[in-house]
N, CA, C and O atoms as a GROMACS GRO file, in nm:
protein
  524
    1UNK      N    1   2.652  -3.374  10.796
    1UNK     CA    2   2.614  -3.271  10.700
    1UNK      C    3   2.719  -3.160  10.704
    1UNK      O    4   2.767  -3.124  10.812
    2UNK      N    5   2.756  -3.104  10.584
    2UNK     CA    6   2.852  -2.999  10.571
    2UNK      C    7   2.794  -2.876  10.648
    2UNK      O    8   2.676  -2.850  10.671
    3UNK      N    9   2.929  -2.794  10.691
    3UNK     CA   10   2.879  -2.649  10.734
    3UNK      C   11   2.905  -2.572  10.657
    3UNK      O   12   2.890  -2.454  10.687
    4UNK      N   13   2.954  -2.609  10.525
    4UNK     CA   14   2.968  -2.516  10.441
    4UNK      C   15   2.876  -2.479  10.329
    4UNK      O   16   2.862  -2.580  10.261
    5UNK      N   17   2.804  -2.377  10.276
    5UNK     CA   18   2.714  -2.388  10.245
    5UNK      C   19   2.747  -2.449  10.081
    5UNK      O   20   2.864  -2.455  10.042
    6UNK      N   21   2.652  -2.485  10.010
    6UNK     CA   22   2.642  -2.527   9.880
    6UNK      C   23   2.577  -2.417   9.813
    6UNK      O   24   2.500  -2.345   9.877
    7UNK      N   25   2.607  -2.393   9.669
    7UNK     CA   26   2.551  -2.306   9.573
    7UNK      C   27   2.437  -2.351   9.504
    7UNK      O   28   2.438  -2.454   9.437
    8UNK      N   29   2.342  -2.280   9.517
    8UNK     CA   30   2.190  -2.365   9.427
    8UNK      C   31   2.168  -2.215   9.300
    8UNK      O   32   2.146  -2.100   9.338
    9UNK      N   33   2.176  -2.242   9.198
    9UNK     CA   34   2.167  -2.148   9.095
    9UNK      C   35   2.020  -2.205   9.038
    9UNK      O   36   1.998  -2.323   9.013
   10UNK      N   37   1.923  -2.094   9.024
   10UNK     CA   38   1.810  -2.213   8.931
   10UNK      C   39   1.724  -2.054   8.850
   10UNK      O   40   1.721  -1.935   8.882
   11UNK      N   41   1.675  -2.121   8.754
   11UNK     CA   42   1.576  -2.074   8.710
   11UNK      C   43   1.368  -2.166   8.752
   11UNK      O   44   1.357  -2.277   8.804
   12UNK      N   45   1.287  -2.107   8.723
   12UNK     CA   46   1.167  -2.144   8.730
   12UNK      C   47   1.131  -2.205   8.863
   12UNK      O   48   1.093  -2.322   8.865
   13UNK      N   49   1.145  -2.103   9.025
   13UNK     CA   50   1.132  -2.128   9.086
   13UNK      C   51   1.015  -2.005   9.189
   13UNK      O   52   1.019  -1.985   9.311
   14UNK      N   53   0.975  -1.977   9.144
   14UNK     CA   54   0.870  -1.898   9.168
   14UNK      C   55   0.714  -1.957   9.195
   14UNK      O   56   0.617  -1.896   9.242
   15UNK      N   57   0.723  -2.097   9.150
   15UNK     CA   58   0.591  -2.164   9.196
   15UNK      C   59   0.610  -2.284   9.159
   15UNK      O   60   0.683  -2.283   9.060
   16UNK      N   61   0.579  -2.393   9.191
   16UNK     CA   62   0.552  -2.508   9.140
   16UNK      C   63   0.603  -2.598   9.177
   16UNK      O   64   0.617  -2.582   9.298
   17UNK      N   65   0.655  -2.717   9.139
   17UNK     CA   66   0.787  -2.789   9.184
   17UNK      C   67   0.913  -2.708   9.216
   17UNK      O   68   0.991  -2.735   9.307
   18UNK      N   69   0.925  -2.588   9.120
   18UNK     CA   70   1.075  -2.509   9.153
   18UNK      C   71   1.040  -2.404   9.301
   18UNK      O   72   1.128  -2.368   9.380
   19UNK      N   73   0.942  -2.381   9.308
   19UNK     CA   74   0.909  -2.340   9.467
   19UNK      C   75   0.916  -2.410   9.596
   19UNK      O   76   0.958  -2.372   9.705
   20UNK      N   77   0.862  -2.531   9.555
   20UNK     CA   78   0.858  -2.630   9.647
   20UNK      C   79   1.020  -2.705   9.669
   20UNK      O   80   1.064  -2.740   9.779
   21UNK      N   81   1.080  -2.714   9.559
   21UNK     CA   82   1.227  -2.805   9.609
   21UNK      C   83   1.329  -2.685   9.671
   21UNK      O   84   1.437  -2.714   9.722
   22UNK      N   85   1.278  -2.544   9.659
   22UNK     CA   86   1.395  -2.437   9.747
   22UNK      C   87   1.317  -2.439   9.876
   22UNK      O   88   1.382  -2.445   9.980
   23UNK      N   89   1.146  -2.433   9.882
   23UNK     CA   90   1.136  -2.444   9.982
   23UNK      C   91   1.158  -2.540  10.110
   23UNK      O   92   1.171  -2.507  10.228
   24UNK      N   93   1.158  -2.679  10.044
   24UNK     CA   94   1.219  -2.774  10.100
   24UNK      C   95   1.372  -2.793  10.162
   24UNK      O   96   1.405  -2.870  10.253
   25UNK      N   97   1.479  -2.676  10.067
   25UNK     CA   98   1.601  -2.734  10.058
   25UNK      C   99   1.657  -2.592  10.216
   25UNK      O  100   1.753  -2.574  10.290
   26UNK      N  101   1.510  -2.523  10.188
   26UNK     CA  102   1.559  -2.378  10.315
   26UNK      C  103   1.520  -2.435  10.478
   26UNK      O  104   1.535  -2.369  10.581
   27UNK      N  105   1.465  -2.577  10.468
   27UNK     CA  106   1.391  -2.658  10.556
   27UNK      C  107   1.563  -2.742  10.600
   27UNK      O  108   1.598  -2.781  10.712
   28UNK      N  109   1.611  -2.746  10.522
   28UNK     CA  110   1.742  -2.834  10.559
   28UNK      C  111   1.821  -2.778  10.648
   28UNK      O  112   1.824  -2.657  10.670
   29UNK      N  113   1.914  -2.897  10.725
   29UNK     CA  114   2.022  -2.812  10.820
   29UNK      C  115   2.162  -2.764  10.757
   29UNK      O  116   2.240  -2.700  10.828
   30UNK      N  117   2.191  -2.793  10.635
   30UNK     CA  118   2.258  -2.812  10.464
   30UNK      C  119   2.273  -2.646  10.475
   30UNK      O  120   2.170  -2.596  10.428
   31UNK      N  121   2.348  -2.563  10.511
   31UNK     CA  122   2.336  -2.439  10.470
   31UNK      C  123   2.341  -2.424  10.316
   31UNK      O  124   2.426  -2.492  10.259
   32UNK      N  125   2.246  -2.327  10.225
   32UNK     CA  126   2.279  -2.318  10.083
   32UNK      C  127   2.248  -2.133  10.091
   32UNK      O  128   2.187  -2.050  10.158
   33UNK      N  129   2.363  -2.148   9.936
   33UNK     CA  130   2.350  -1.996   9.893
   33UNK      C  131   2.311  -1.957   9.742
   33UNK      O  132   2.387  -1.947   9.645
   34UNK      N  133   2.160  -1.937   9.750
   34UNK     CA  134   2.037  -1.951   9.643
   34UNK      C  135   2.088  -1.868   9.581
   34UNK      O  136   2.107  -1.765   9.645
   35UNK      N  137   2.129  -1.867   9.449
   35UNK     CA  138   2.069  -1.724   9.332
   35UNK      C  139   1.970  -1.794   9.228
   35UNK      O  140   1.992  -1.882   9.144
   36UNK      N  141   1.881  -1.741   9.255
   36UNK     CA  142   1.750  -1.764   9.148
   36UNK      C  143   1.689  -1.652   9.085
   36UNK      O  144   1.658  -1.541   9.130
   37UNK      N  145   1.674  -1.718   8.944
   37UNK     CA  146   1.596  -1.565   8.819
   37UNK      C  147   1.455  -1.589   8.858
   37UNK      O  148   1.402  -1.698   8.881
   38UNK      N  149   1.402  -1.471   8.863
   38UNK     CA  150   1.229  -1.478   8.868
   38UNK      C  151   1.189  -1.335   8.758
   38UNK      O  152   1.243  -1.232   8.717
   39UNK      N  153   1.092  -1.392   8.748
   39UNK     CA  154   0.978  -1.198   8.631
   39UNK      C  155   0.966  -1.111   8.735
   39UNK      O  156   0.985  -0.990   8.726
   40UNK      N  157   0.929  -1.180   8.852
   40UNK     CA  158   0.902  -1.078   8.917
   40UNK      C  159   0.989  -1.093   9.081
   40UNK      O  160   0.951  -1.182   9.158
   41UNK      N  161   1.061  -1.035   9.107
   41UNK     CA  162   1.194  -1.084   9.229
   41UNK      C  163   1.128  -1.005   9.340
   41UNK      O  164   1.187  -1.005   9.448
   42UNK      N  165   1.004  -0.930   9.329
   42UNK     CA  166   0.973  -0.854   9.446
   42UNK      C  167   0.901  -0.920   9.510
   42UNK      O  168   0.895  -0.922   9.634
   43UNK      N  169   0.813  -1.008   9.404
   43UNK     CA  170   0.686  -1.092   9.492
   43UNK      C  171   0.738  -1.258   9.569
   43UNK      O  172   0.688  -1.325   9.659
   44UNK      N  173   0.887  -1.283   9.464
   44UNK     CA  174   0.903  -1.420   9.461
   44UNK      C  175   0.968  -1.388   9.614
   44UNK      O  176   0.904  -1.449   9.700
   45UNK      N  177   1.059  -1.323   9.659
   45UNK     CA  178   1.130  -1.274   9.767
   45UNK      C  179   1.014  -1.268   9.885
   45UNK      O  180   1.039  -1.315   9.996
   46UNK      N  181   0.923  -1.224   9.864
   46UNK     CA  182   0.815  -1.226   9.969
   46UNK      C  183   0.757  -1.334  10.015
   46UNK      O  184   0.731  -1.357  10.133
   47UNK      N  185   0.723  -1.434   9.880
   47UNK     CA  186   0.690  -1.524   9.908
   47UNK      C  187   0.780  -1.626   9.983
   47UNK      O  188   0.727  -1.703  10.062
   48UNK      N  189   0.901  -1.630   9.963
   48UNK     CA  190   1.002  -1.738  10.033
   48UNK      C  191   1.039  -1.648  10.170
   48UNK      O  192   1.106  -1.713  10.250
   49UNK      N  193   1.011  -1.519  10.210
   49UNK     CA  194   1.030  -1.477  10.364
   49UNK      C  195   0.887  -1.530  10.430
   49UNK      O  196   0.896  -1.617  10.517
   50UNK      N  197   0.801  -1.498  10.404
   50UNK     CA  198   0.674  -1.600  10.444
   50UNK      C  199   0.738  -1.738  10.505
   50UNK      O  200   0.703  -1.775  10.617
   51UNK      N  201   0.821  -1.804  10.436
   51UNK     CA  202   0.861  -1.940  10.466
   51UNK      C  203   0.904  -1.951  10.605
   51UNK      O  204   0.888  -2.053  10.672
   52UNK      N  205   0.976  -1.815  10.659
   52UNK     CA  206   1.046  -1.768  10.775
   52UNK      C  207   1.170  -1.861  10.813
   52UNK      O  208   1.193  -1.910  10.924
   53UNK      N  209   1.231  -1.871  10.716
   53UNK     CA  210   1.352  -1.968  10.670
   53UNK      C  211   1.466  -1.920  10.784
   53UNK      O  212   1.440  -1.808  10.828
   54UNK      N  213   1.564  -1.971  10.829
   54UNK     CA  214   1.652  -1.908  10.897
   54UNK      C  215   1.781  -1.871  10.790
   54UNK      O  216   1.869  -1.934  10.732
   55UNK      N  217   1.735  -1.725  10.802
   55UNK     CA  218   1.861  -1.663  10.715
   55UNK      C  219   1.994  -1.624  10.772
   55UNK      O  220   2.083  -1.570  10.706
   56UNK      N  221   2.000  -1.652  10.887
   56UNK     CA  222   2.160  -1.703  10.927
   56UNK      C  223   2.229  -1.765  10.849
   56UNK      O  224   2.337  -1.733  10.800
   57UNK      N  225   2.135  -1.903  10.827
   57UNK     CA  226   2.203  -2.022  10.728
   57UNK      C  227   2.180  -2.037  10.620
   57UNK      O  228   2.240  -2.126  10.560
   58UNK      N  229   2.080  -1.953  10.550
   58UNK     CA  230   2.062  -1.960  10.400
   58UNK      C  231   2.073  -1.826  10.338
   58UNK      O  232   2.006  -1.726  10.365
   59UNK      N  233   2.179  -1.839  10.241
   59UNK     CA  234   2.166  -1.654  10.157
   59UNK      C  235   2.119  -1.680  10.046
   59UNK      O  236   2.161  -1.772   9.975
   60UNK      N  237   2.012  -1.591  10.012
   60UNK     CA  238   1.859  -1.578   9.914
   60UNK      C  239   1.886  -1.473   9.819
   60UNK      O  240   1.863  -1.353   9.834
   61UNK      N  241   1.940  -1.536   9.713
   61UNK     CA  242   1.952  -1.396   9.618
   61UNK      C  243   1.835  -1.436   9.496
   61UNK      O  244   1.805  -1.548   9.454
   62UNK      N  245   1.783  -1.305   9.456
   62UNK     CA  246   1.665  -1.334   9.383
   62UNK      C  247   1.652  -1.184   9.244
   62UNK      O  248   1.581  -1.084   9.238
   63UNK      N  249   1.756  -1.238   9.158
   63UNK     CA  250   1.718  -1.184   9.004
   63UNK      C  251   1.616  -1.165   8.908
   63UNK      O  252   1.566  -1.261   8.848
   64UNK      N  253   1.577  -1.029   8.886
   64UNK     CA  254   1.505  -1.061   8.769
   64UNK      C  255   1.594  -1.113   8.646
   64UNK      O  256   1.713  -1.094   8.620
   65UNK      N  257   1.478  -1.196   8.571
   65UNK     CA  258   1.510  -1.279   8.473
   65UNK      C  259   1.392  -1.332   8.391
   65UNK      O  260   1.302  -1.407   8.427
   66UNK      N  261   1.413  -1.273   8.268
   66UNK     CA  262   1.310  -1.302   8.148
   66UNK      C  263   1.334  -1.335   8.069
   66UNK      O  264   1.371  -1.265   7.975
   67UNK      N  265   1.322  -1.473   8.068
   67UNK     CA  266   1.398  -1.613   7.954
   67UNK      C  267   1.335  -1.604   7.814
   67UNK      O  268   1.347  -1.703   7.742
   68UNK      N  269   1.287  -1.524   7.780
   68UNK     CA  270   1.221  -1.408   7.670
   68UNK      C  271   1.323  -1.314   7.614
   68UNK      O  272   1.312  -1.313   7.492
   69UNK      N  273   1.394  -1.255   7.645
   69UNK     CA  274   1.475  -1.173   7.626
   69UNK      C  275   1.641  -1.170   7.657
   69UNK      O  276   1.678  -1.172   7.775
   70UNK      N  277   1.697  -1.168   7.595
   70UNK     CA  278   1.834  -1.218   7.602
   70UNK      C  279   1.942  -1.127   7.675
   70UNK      O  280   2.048  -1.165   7.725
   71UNK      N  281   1.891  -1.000   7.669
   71UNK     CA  282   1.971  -0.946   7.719
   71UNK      C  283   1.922  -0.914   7.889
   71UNK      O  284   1.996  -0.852   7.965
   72UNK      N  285   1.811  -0.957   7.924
   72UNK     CA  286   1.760  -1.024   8.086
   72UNK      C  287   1.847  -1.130   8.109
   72UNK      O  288   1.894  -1.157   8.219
   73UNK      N  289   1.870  -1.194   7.997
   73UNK     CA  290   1.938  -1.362   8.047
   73UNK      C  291   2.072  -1.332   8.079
   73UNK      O  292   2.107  -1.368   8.192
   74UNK      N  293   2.174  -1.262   7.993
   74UNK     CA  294   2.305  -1.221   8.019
   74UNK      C  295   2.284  -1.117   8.113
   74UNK      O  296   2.371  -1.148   8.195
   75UNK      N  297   2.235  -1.026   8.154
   75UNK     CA  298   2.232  -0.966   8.308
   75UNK      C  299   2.244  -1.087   8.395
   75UNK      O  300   2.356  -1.132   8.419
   76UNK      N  301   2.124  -1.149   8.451
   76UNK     CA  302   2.135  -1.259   8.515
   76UNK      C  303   2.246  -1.330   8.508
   76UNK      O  304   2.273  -1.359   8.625
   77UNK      N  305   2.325  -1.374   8.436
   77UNK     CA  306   2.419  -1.408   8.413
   77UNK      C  307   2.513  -1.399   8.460
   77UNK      O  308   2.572  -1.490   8.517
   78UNK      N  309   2.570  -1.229   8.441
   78UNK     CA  310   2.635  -1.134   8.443
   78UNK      C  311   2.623  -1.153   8.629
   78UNK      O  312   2.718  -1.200   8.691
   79UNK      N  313   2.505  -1.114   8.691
   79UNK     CA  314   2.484  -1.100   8.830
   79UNK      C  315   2.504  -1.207   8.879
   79UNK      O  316   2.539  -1.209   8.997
   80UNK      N  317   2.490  -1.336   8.806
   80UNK     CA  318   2.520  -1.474   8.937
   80UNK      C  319   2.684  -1.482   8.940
   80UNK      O  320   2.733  -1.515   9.047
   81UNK      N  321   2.754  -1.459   8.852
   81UNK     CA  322   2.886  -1.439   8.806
   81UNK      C  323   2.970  -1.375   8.924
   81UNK      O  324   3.071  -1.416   8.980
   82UNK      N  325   2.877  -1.234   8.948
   82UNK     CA  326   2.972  -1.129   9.054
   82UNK      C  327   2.927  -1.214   9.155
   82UNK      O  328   3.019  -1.268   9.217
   83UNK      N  329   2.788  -1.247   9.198
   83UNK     CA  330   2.758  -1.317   9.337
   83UNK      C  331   2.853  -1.428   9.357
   83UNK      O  332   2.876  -1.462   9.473
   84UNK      N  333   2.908  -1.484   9.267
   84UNK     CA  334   2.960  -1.619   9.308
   84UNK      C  335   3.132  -1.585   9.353
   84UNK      O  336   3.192  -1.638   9.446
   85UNK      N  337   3.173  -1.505   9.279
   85UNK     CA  338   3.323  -1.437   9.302
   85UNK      C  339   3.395  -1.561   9.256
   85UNK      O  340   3.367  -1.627   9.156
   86UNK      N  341   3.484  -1.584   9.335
   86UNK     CA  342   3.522  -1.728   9.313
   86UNK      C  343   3.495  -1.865   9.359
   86UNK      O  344   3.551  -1.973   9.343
   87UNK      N  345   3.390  -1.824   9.422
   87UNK     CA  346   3.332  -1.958   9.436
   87UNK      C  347   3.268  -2.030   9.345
   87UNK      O  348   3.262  -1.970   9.238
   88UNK      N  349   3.208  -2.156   9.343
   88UNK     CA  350   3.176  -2.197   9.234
   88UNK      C  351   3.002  -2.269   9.254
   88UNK      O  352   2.951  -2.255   9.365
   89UNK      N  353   2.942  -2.323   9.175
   89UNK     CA  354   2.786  -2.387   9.175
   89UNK      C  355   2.797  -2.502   9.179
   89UNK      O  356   2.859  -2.559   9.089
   90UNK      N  357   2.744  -2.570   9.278
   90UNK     CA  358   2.733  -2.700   9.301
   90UNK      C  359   2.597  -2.719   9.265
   90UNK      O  360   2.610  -2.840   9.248
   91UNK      N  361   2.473  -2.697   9.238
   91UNK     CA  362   2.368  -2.674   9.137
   91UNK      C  363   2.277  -2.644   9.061
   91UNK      O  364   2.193  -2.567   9.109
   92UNK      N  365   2.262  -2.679   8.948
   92UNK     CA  366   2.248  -2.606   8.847
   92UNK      C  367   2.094  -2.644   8.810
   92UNK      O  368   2.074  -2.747   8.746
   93UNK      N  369   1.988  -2.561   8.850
   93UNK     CA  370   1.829  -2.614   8.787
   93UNK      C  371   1.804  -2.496   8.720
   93UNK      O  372   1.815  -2.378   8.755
   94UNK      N  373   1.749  -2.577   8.558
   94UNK     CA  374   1.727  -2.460   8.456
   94UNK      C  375   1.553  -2.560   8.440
   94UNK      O  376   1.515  -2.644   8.358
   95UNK      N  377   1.484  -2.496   8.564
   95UNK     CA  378   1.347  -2.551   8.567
   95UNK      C  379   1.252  -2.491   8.486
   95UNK      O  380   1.150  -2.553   8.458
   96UNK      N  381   1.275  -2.367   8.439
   96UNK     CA  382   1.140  -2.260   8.392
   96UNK      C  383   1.128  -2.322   8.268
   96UNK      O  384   1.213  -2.391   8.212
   97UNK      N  385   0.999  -2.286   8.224
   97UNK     CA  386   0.995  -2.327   8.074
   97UNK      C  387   0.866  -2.261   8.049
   97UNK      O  388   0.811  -2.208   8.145
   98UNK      N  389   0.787  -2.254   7.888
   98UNK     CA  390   0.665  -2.212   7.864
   98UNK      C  391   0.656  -2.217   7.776
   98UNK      O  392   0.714  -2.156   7.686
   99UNK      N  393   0.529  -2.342   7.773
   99UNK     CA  394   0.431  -2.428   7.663
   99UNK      C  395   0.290  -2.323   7.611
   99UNK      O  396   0.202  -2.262   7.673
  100UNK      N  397   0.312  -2.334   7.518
  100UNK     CA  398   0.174  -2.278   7.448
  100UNK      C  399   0.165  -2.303   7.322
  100UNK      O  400   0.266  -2.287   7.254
  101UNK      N  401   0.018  -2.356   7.248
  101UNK     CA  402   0.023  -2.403   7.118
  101UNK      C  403   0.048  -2.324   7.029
  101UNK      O  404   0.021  -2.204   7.026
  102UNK      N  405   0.121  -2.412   6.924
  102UNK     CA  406   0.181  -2.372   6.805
  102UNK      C  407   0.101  -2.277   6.697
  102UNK      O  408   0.146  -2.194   6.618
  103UNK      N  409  -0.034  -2.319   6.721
  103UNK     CA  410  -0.141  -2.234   6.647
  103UNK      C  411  -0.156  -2.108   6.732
  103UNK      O  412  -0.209  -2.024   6.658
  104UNK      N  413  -0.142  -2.073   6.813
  104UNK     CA  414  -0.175  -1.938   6.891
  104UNK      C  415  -0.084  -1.816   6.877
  104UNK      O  416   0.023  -1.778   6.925
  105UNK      N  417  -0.193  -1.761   6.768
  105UNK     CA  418  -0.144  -1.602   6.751
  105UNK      C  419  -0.139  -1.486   6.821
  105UNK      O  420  -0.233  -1.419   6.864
  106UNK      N  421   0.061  -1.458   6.835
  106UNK     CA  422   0.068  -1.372   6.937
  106UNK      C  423   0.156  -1.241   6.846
  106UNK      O  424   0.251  -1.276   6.775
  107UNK      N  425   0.118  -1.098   6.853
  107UNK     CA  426   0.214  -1.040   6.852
  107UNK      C  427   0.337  -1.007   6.915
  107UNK      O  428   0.338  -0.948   7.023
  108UNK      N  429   0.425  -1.036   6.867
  108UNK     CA  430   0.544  -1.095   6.951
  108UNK      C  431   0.705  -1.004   6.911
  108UNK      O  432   0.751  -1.008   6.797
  109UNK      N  433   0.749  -0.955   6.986
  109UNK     CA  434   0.876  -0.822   6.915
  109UNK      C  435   0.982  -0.875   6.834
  109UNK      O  436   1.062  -0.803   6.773
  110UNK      N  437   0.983  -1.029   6.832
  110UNK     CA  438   1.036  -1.096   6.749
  110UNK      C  439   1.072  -1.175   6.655
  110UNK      O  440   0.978  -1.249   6.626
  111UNK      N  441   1.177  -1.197   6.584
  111UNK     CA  442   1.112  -1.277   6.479
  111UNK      C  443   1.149  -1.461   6.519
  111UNK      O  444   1.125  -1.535   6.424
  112UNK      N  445   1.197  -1.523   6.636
  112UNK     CA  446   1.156  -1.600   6.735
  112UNK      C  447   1.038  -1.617   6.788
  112UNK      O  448   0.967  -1.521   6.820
  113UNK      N  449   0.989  -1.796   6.812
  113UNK     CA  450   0.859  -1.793   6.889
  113UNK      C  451   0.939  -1.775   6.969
  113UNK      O  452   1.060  -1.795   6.969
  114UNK      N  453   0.851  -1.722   7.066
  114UNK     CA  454   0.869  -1.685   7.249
  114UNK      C  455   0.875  -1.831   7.307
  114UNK      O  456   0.964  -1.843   7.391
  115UNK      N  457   0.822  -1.912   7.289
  115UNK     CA  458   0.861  -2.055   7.358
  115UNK      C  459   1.020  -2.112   7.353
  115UNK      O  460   1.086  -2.163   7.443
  116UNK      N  461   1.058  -2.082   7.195
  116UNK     CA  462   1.166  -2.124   7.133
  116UNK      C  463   1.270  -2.053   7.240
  116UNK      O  464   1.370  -2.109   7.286
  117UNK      N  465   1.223  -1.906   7.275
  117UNK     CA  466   1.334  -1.771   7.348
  117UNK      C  467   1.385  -1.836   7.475
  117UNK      O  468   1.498  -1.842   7.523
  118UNK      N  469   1.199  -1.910   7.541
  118UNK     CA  470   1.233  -1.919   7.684
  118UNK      C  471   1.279  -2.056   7.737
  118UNK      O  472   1.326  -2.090   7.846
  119UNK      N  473   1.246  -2.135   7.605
  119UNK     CA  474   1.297  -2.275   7.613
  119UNK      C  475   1.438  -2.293   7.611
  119UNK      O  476   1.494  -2.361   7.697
  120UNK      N  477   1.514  -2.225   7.500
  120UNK     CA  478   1.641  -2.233   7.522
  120UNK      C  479   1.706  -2.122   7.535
  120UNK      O  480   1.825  -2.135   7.508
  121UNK      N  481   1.675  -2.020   7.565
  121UNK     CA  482   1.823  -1.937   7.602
  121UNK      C  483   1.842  -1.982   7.714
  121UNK      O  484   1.941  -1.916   7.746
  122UNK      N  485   1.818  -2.051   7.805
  122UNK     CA  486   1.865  -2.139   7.925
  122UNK      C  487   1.963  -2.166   7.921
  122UNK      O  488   2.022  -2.158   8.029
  123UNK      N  489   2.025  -2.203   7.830
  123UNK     CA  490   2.195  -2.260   7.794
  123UNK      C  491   2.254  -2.194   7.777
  123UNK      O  492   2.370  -2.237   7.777
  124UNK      N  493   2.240  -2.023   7.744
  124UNK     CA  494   2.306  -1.975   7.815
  124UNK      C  495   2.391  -1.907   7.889
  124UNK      O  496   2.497  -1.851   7.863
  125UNK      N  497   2.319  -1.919   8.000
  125UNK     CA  498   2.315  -1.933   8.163
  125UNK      C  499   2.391  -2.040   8.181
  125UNK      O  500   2.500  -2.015   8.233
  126UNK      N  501   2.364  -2.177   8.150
  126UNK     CA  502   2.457  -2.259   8.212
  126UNK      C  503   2.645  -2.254   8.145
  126UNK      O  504   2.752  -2.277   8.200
  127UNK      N  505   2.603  -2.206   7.986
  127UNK     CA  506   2.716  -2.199   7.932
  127UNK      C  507   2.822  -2.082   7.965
  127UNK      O  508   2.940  -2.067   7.931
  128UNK      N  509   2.748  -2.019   8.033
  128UNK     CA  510   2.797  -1.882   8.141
  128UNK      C  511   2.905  -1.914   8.237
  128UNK      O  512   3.018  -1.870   8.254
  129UNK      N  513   2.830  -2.009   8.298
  129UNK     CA  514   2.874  -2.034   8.464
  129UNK      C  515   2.948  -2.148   8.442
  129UNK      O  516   2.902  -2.248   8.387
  130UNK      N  517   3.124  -2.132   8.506
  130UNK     CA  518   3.219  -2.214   8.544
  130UNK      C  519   3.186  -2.348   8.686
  130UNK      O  520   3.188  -2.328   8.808
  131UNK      N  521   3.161  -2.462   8.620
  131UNK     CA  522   3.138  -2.544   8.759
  131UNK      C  523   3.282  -2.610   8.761
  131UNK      O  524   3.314  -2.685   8.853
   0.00000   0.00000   0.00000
């Protein structure tokens, strides 16, 4: 196994499968250096120190990011960019997403559905970042 660490860039990792595969990957002897978008980076950060991960070997960076709003997405962006310097992402999970029916009336600040916002401005983020 390498001692060098690997870059894990992801979105939609705040619960679910995307919680579970960082929590798994902070379980490895694989050093990695996380930047992940969350809504909320105060709670998601708490929740993965709970894990009591050894942060010797793993660096945990944790962005807000609201795949709703575009100019959240290019911050994020913007911030995995400086974090990475010249290093580069070895990978890339654009996990988040959000389903809700087509009939459900929302007042919404835009003239975009919000699914459409958070479904794809994901790209980008990836169209951002040099691999």
């Amino acid at each position: 196994m390498s001692s060098i660490a690997k870059t894990f860039v992801a979105t939609g990792c705040s619960s679910g499968l995307g919680f579970e595969l960082v929590k798994q990957l902070l379980a490895q002897s694989q050093p990695y250096k996380f930047i992940l978008g969350a809504r909320d980076p105060k709670n998601v950060t708490a929740s993965f120190a709970a894990l009591k991960y050894d942060e010797k070997k793993h660096d945990l960076s944790i962005f807000q990011l609201e795949l709703a709003d575009l100019k959240s997405v290019k911050k994020f962006a913007e911030q995995t960019l400086e974090k990475l310097g010249k290093g580069k992402v070895d990978y890339l999970v654009l996990n988040a997403g959000l389903l809700k029916p087509a009939e459900e009336t929302v007042e919404w600040k835009s003239k975009w559905s919000e699914q459409y916002l958070v479904n794809h401005l994901c790209e980008y983020i990836k169209s951002s970042i040099k691999f």
